[in-house]
DRENFI-324829 format. One record per residue: x, z, y of N, C-alpha, C in turn. Coordinates in steps of 0.05 Angstrom, whole numbers, plus 5000, padded with zeros to 4 digits. Example, Ala and Ser with C-alpha at 12.3 -4.5 7.8 and 13.67 -1.06 7.14 Angstrom:
BEGIN
526451564886524651564910526451564934
525751424955527351434979525851575001
END
This chain:
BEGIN
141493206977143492996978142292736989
140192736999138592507010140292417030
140892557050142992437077145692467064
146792357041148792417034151392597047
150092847050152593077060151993137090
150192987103149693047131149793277148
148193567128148293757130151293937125
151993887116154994017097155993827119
157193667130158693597136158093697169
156193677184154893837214156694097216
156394217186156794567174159894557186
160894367157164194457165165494327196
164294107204165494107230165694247243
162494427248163694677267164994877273
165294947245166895167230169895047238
170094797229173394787241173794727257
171894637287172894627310174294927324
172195197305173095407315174795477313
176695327289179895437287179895597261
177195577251177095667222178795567198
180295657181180795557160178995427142
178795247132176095207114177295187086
176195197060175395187039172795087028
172994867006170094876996170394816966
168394926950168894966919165094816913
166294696893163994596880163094616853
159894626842159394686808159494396800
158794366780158794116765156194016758
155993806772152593746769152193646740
148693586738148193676709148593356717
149893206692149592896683146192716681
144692936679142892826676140192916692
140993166720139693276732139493046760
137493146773137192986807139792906811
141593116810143393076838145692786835
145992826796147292656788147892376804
145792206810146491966818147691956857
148092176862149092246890151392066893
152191956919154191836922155791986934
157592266910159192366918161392306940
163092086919165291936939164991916969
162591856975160991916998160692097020
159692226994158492587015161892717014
163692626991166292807004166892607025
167292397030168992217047166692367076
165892447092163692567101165592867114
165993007088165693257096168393357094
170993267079173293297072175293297098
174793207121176593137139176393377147
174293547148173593757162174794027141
175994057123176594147102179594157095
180794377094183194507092183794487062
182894627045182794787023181194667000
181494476979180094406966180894356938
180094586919180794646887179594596871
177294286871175694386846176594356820
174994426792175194406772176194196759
178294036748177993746743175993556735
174193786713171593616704169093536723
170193676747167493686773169093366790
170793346794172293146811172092886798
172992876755172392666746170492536750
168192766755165492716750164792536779
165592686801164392586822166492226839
168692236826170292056836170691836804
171291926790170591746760168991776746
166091736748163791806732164491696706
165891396707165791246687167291476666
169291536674171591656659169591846649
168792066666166792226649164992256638
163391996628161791986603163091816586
165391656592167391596560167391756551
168991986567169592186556168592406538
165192426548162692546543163692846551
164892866584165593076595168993216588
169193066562171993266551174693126574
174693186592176693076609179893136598
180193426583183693516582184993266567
183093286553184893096529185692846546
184792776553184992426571187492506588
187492746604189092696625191892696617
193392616649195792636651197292606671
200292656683200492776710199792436727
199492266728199892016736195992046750
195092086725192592126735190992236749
192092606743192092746767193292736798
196192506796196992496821195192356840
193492066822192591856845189892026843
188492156827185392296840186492466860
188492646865189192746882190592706910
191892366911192192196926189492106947
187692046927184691926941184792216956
183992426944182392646957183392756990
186292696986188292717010186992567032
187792307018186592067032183792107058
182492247037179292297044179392517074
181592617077182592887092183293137090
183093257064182793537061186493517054
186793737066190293797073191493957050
190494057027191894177006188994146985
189994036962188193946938189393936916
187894006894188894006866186094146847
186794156824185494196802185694376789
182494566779183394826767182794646737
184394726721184894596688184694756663
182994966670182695156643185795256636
185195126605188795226589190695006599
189894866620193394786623193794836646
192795096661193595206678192495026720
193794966729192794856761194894676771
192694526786195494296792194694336835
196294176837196994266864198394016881
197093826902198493676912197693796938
199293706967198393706996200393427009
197893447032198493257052201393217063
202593037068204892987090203792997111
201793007124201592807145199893167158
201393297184203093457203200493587215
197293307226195593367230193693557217
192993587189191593637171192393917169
194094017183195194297176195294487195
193794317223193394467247192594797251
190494907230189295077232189995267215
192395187203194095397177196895537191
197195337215200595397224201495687227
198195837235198296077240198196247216
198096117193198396347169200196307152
201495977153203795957128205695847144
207795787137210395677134209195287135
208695167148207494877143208794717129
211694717140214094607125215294647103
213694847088213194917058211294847053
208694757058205894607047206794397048
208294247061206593957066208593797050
207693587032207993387015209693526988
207993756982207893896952206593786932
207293706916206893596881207893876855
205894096854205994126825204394236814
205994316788203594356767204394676750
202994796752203595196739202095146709
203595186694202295156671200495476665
198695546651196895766644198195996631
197896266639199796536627198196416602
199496616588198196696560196997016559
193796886551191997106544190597066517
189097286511187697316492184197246502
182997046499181696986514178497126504
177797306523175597456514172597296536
172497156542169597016560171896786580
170296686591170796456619169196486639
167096636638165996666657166996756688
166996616705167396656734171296556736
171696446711175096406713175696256734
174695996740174495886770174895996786
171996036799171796276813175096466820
175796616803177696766801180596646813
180396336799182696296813183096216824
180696016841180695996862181996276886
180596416885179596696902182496756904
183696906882186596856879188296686893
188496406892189296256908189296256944
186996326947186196386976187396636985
187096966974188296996975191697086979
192296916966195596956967196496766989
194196506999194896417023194896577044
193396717045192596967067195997147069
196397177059198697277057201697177074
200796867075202696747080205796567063
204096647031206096577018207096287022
208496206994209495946997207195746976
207095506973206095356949205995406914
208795496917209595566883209495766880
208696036902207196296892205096296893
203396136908200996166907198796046890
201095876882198195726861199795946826
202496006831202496146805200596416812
200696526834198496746832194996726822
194496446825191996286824191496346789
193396286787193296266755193096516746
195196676758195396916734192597086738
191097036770188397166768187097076743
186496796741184796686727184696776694
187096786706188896866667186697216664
187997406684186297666690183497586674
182397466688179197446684178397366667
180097236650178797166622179497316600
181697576605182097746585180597956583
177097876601175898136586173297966592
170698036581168097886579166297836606
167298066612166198146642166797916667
166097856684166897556704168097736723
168297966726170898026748171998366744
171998456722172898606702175898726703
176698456685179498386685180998296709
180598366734181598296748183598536759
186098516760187198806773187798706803
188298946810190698976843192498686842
192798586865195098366870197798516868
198398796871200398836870200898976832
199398906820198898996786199698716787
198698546784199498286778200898196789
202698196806205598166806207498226795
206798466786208298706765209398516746
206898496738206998336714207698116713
208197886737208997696736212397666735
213597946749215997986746217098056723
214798236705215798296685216398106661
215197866666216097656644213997516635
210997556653208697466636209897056629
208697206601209596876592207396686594
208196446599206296226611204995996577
203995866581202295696548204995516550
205095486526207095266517205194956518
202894946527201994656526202894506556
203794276548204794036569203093876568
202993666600202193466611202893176599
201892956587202892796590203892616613
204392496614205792276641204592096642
END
């Protein structure tokens, strides 16, 4: 992180000059490791323009765009939030360039904003509907599982998510598909186990899978 993103950012340019879709997913640095004092805000403002697809964790975003917030907090971000909050971190991130953004949120499921703005969506025209992405605001609350590990749940719904873009779906299936993977993956210990067929988990989404009764504040 010495050239704050120099490398990562060389990476994704070229990748999307080719007409690539891009995505990029991030871990959560240690608070008290090297990388910590990075001038995230930075290295994303850098590399985001070049960047389609961007889901991280909420506690990875607080961390890197409100540090302050995340050691008030001493990391516990759910409790604090609320939709107002999620809209303007997800406002900046837009801002920054990346054309569809939001937050994976554990048990309160994924939130989901994208761009207005016509440019940012150049390299998707060919797989979705654009005029269904662009200037989307919501939020899928979390199926209900029996929660056996977390390991790779991210992961999962991210992957999920990408997936069902591939497809060509719309916004409000794709991020509910996002979820119900994630939901998959945590109902068994294993990090990709619980994961069935996309067409099993639809099944099930038709069949009535019921969603967490916990809400957002405002």
């Amino acid at each position: 992180m010495d050239e704050d993103g120099f490398e990562l950012e060389l990476l994704y340019s070229k990748i999307k000059e080719s007409g690539v879709v891009t995505s990029l997913d991030l871990s959560l640095p240690d608070p008290h490791g090297k990388t910590s004092p990075a001038d995230w805000k930075k290295i994303l403002k850098r590399v985001l323009p070049f960047v389609e697809i961007f889901l991280p964790s909420i506690e990875e975003i607080v961390f890197m765009l409100r540090k302050s917030d995340y050691l008030t907090w001493n990391g516990e971000v759910l409790p604090y939030l609320t939709k107002q909050y999620m809209e303007d971190l997800a406002d900046e991130i837009l801002e920054l360039g990346a054309a569809v953004s939001g937050f994976k949120l554990g048990k309160l499921g994924m939130y989901l904003k994208t761009s207005s703005d016509l440019k940012h969506f150049q390299n998707l025209e060919t797989m979705v509907n654009v005029s269904e992405w662009m200037g989307v605001n919501l939020w899928q609350p979390a199926f209900q599982v029996e929660v056996q590990g977390t390991t790779g749940a991210g992961d999962s719904a991210y992957a999920g998510f990408l997936t069902e873009l591939l497809q060509g779906s719309n916004p409000f299936q794709t991020l509910k598909m996002a979820c119900a993977v994630g939901a998959c993956n945590v109902e068994d210990a294993d990090s990709v186990r619980g994961i069935l067929a996309r067409k099993e988990i639809l099944k099930r989404i038709d069949q009535g899978w019921q969603v967490s009764s916990e809400v957002l504040p405002s």
